[in-house]
N, C-alpha and C positions, 0 to 999 in steps of 0.2 A: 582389390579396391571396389567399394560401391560407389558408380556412377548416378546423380541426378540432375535432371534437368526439367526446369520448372518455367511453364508460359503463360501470362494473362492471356489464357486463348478468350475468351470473353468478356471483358472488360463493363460491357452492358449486361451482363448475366451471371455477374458476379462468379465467373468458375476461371480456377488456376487449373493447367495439367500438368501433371506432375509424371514424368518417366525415370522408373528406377531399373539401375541395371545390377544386375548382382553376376560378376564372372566365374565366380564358383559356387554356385549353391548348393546347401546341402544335402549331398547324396543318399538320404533317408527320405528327404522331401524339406524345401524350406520354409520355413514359416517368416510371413511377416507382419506386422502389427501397427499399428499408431495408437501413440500412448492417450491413456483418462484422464491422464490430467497435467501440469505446468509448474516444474519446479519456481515454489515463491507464492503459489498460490493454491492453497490448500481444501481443495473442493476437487471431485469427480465430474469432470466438464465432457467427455463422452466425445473427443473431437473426429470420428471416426463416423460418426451421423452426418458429419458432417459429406463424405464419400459417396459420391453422384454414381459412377460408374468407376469399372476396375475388368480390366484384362490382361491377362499374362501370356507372355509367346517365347518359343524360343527357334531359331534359325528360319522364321517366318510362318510356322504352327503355332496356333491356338492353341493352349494348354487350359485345358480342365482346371480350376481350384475350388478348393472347399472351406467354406468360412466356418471356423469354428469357434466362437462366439462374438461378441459383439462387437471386437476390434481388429483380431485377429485370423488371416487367412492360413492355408497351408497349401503352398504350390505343390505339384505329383514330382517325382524323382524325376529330375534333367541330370543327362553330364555335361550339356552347354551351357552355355551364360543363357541368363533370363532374362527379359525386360519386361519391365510390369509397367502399363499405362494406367491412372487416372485420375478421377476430375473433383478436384474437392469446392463446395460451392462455401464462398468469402464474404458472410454479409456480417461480423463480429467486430461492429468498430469499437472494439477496446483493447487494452495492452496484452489480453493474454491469448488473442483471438488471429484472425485473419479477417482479410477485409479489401476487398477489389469495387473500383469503379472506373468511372470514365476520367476521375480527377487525380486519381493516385492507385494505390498496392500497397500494402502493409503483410508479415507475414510472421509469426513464430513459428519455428521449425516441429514444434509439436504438434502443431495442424494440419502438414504438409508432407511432413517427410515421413518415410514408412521407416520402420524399422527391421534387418534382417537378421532376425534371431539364431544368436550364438558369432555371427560376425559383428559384434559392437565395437568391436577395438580393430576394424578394418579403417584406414584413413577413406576419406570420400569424397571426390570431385563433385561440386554442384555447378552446373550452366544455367544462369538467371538471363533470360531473354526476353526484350520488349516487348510488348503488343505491337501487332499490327496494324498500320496508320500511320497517314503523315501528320495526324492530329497528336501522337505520340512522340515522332521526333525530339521533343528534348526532356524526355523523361530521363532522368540520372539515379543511382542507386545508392543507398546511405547503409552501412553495413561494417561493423568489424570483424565480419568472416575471411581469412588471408587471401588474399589476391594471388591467383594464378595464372596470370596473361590477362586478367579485366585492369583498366586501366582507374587512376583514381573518380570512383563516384562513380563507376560508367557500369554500362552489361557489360558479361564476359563468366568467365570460368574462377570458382572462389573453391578453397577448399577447408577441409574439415581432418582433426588428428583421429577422430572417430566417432562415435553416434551421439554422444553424450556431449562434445565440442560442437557439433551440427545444429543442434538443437538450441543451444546458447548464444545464438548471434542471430538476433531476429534481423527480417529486411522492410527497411521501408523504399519503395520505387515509388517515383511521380516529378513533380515539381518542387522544389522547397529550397528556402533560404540557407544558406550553409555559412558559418567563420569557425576559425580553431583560434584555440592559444593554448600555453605550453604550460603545463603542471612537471616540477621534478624533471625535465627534457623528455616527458610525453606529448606528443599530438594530443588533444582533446578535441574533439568535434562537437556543433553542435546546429541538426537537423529541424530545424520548421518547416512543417506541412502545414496548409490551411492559410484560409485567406488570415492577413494581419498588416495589422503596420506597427510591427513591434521592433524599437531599441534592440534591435541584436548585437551590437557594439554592446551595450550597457549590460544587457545580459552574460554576455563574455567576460568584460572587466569583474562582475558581481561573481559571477560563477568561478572564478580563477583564484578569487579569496576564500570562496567558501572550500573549494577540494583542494587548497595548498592547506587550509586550517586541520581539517581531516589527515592529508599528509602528513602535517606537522604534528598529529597527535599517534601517529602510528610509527614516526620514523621513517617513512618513505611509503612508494607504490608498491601495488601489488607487479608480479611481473607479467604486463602487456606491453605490447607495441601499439596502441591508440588506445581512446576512448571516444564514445560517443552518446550524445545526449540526442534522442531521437526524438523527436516535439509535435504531437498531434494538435495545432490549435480550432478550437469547437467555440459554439454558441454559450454549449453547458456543458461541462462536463469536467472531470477529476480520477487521478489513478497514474498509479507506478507498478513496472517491475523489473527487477535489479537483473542482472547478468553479466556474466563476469569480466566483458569490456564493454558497455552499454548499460546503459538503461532507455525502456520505451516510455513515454509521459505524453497522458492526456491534462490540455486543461484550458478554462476560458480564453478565449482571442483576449476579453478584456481585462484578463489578469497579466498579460503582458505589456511590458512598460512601452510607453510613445517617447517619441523625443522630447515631448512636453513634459513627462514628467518630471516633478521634483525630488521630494521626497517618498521612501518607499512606499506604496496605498497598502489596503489589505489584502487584497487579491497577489500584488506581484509579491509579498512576504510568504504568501502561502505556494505559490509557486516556487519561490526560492525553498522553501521548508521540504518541500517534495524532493525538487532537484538533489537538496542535500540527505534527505533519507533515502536516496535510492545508490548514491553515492557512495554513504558511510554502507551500505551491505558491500561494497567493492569487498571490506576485511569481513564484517559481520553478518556472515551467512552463507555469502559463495564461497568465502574460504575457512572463516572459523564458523565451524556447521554440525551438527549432531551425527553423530555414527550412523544414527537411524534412516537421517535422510542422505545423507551422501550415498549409501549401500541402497537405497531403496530404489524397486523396478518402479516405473511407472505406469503400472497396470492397475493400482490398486493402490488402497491410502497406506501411508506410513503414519506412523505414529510417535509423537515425541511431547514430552512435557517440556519442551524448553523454548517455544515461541515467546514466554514472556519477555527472553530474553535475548533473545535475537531481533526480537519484532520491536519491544520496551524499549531498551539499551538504544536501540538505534531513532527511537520515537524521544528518548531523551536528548541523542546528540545534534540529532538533525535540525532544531531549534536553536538549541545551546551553540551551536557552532557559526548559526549568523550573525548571533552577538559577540562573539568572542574573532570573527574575522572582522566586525564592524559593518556589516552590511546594511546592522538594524540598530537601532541603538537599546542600551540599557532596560526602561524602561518597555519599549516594545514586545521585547521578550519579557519581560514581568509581566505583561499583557496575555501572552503567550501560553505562560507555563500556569496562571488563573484558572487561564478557559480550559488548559486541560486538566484540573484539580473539578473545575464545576463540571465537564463530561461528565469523571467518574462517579460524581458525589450526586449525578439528576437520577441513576440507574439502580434500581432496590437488587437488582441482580449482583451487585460486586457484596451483598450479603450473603450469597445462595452458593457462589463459585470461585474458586480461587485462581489465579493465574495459571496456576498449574494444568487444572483441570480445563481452564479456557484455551490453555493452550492444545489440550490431547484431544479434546473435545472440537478443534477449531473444522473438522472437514464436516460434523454434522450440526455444528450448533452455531460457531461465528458466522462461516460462510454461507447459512441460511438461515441467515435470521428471520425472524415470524411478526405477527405483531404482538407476542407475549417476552421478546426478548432482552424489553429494558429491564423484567421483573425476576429473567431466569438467567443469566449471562454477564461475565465480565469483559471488557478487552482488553485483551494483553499487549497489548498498544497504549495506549492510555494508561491503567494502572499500572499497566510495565515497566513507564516511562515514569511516574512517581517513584515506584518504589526502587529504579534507577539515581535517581535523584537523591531519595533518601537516602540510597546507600554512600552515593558518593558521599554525602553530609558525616555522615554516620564514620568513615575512612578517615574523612580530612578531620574531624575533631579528636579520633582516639590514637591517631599518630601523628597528635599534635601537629595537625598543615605538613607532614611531609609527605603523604602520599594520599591517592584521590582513586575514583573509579578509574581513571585515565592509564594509573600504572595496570591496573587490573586488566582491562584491556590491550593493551601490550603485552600485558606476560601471555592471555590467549592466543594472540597473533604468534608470538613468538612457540608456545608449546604445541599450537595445532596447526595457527594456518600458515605458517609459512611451511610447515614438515605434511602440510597435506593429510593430517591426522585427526579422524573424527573426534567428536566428541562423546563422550559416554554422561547419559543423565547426568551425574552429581561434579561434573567436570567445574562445571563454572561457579558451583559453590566453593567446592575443594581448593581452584585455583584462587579466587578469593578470598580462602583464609590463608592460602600458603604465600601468594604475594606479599599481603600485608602484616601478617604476623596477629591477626583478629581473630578473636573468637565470633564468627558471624552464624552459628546454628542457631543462634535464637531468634536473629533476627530473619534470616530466611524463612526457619519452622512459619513464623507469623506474618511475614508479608508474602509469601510466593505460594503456600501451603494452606496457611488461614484463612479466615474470611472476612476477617471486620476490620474498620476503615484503618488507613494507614494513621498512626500516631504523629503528622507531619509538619505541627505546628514548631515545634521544638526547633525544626530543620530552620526555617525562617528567621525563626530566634536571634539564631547564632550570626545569621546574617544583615540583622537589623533590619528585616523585610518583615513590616507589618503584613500581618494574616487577621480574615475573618470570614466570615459565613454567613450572610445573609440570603434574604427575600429574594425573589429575582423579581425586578420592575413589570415585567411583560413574560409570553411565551419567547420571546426571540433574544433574551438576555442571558450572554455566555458569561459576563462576568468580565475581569479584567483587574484594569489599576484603577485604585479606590479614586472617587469623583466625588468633589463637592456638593453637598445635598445628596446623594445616594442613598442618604439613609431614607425608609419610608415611612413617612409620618402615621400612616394607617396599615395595621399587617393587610397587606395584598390577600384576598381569597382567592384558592383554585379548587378547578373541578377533578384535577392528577388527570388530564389528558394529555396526548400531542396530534395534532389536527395539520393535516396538510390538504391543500388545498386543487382538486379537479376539475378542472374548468369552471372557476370561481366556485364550484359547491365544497363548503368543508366535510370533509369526511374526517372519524377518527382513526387517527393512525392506529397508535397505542393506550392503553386505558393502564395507569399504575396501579398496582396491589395498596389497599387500604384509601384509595382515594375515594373523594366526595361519587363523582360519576360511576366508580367499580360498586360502594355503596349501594347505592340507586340502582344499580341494572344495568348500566349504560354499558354498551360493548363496543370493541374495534372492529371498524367498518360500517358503523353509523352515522348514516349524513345528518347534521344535524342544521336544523331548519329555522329555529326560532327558539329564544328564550322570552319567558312572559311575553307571549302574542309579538316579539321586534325581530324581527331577520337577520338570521347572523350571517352576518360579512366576515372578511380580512382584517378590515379597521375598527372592526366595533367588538368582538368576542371579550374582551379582556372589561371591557365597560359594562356589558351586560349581566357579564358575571358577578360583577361589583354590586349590580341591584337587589343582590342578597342582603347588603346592609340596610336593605327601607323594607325586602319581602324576604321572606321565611317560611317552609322552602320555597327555591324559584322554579318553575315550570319551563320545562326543556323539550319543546316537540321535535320529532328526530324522525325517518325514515331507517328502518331496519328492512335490510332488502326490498321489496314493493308494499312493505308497512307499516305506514303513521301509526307512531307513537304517542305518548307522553310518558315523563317521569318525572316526578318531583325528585329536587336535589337539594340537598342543605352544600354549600361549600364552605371546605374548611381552608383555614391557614395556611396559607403557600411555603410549602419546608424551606428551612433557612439550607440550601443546598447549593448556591451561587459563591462562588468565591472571589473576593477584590483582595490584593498586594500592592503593595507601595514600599518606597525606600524610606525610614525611618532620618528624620532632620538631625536628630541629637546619638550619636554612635560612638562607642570607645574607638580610639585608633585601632586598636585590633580587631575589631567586627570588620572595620572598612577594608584594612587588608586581609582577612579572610573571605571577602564579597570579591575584592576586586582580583586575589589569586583564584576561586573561583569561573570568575566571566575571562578573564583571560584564559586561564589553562595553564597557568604557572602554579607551583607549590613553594 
């Protein structure tokens, strides 16, 4: 067995210590490691910089070790048990990090725990122990690591089947609000941290409809004995990451509902949307999962062409499933699934790459994005989640309404993840024609492999859900359900920027291919100062630009690094790249119930 035991020894100094005992190590010499990177999150995060100090002993001698590259040490040949001490410093407040202060402990085991190579399949005692202080006193523990004499919520002794199980059940210690309620006759938990005055009742009722909906489309749980929603609430902030009884989620204090609320805002829909994509990876992805990444060390990237489809699929349900438990209504989600049609359709990149490639591509190109990325990049999230969509559409119409992407889904839970059975690349095509009896290679060949816009008006058609593509009014318009007046009396001119804003100075973010500004010269990371001799602000950029219709071209003084510029600009035509949906007033009875077997999940 590997022992660990892990202490906020500094709480104001952001460092955990971590003591790992290894009772047999190996007799050549053993090596231990901490992994590059965090199943779910496909980047090289290097959490082993993060390692303050490190000392190995064994029967109360110092032992010698030798680092042999950037993660990994090798302790000298013992035939006693070894303990290795130290101190990893925790200033990473986000889901896939660690993160220690004087108000809380947050931790994923891949920041923390070492690894002892060649003993992965050793089960592992871990001892979680408070800080010292009586300003500590009532810090409790939120965790679905199995309890081994700790008591519920409390410090004590948790343990692990072996490395791979360790590393899956992140901790948060501190203060924080806690309720359950019961999915399937699971425990369900659910963790806030962070100042609030958020509905945690309302939350609980919301949340119990949306993971019995998920239930309800997979045929039951996966097999845990809890779950738990671990809730970091922040000023700003956004992100999830799934694990296989938990998930950890950052996001606004004020996207948490008060007892005042009424009806849903947009904030608390997009928390619930979270909640529920990190949920639906319970079947899609921790356990119906790629060969490639299940088998993969975590020393280095794996690679797979199939995030459109773990990552999509799931960016499709996680939506579809608030309307279909009722938590949102109808139209809302037609709001919903707009804005994610006008994501894809603002980004000249979903010309350049296909899902495929976004996905293989995701540890050097998604998870680092540039400021050239809206022009060379797709995401497999986003268009994932369309051409999830379409396909569902695509199922329900050529088997005449009797089956949906939903059986498809099912048969993978049934053929991989319930038998623990990776997936091999062409797995989830294959299984999709074999479910449904469809010839779907032409349709893959061209949405997953291709590169040109989905064909997806058709889809709405059949739905009686008016589609179209317009202008966008301003920079800050995602689109939605068509609005009265919406149309623009005069085409809108842009300069094909996106401008965010640094201590009120606008810099440009991204500069698009073929736009007025790319044109001109204008580059990303130019603060831009003034058009025709007027100060651009927050509130005036979109008016100024408009004084192209009285001058020709307009004059744009900008600062590029420590130097004034100018550049004359002509702006063109703001691309009809925005999308509005609406329910159509006059629809056969059969459109209606192929919408509303649809939003339900009926066939």
């Amino acid at each position: 067995m590997i022992d660990y035991k892990i202490v906020p020894l500094a709480p104001e100094a952001h460092l955990f210590q971590v003591e790992m005992t290894i009772q047999n190590p190996d007799p050549s010499g053993q090596k231990i490691s901490l992994p590059a990177w965090i199943p779910g999150s496909y980047m090289i995060r290097d959490f082993a910089r993060n390692i303050i100090t490190l000392v190995a002993e064994s029967r109360g001698a110092t032992l010698r070790t030798e680092k042999l590259d950037k993660q990994t040490w090798l302790l000298p040949v013992c035939q006693d048990p070894v303990k290795v001490t130290y101190q990893v410093y925790a200033w990473d407040l986000s889901v896939r990090g660690a993160h220690l202060d004087t108000t809380h402990g947050y931790f994923n085991g891949t920041c923390v725990f070492m690894r002892a190579h060649g003993q992965e399949e050793q089960a592992c005692l871990v001892e979680i122990t408070p800080p010292e202080g009586e300003r500590y006193a009532d810090w409790r523990v939120a965790t679905t690591m199995t309890a081994c004499g700790a008591g519920k919520l409390q410090f004590g002794t948790y343990g692990a089947s072996g490395y791979s199980d360790l590393i899956d059940h992140p901790v948060e210690i501190g203060r924080f609000d806690y309720v359950e309620f019961d999915v399937d006759g699971v425990s369900h938990g659910i963790a806030i941290t962070g100042r609030n005055h958020a509905d945690i009742d309302r939350i609980c009722c919301d949340l119990t409809r949306i993971c019995r909906q998920h239930q309800k489309l997979f045929g039951g749980l996966p097999e845990m004995e809890r779950y738990l929603f671990q809730v970091m609430a922040v000023g700003d902030g956004y992100g999830g990451l799934e694990h296989k009884s938990s998930t950890s989620l950052i996001c606004r204090r004020s996207d948490l509902p008060d007892k005042d609320m009424g009806e849903v805002t947009e904030g608390y829909r997009q928390f619930l949307g979270l909640c529920s994509h990190e949920y639906f990876h319970l079947w899609n992805v921790k356990r119906i999962r790629p060969q490639r990444l299940k088998e993969a060390g975590l020393d280095k990237e794996a690679y797979t062409t199939l995030l459109w489809a773990f990552e999509g699929i799931t960016s499709y349900y996680d939506d579809l499933a608030l309307a279909r438990s009722e938590v949102i209504g109808h139209e809302s989600y037609l709001e919903l699934l707009a804005r994610t049609v006008t994501r894809v359709r603002k980004g000249a990149g979903r010309l350049r790459q296909s899902v495929s490639e976004s996905s293989f591509d995701a540890w050097t190109k998604f998870y680092k994005q540039d400021e050239n990325a809206p022009n060379a990049i797709v995401s497999y999230y986003t268009k994932g989640a369309l051409i999830a969509f379409a396909l569902d559409q695509k199922i329900r119409q050529e088997s005449g309404n009797r089956l949906s992407l939903d059986d498809v889904m099912r048969e993978l839970w049934s053929r991989f993840g319930q038998r623990d059975e990776g997936l091999q690349e062409d797995d989830v095509e294959r299984t999709a024609a074999e479910a449904t009896g469809l010839d779907l290679s032409e349709f893959f060949d061209s949405t997953v492999r291709g590169r040109e816009d989905l064909d997806i008006e058709p889809c709405f058609d059949r739905l009686g859900i008016g589609y179209r593509l317009r202008e966008a009014s301003d920079t800050k318009d995602q689109g939605g359900l068509r609005k009265e007046g919406s149309e623009v009396a005069k085409p809108r001119l842009s300069l094909g920027i996106v401008v965010r804003y640094e201590r009120g100075e606008p810099v440009i973010a991204n500069v698009f291919d073929g736009g007025a500004a790319q044109n001109a010269g204008i580059s990303a990371g130019d603060t831009l100062v003034a058009i025709e001799g007027l100060r651009v602000t927050e509130s005036n950029l979109d008016s100024l630009i408009g004084l192209a219709r009285h001058v020709t071209p307009i004059r744009i003084t900008l600062f590029r690094r420590d130097e004034l510029m100018e550049f004359p600009v002509t702006p063109l035509a703001a691309p009809k790249d925005t999308c509005e949906l609406w329910f159509c007033d006059e629809v056969e009875g059969q459109v209606v119930e192929q919408r509303k077997a649809w939003l339900s999940g009926d066939t």
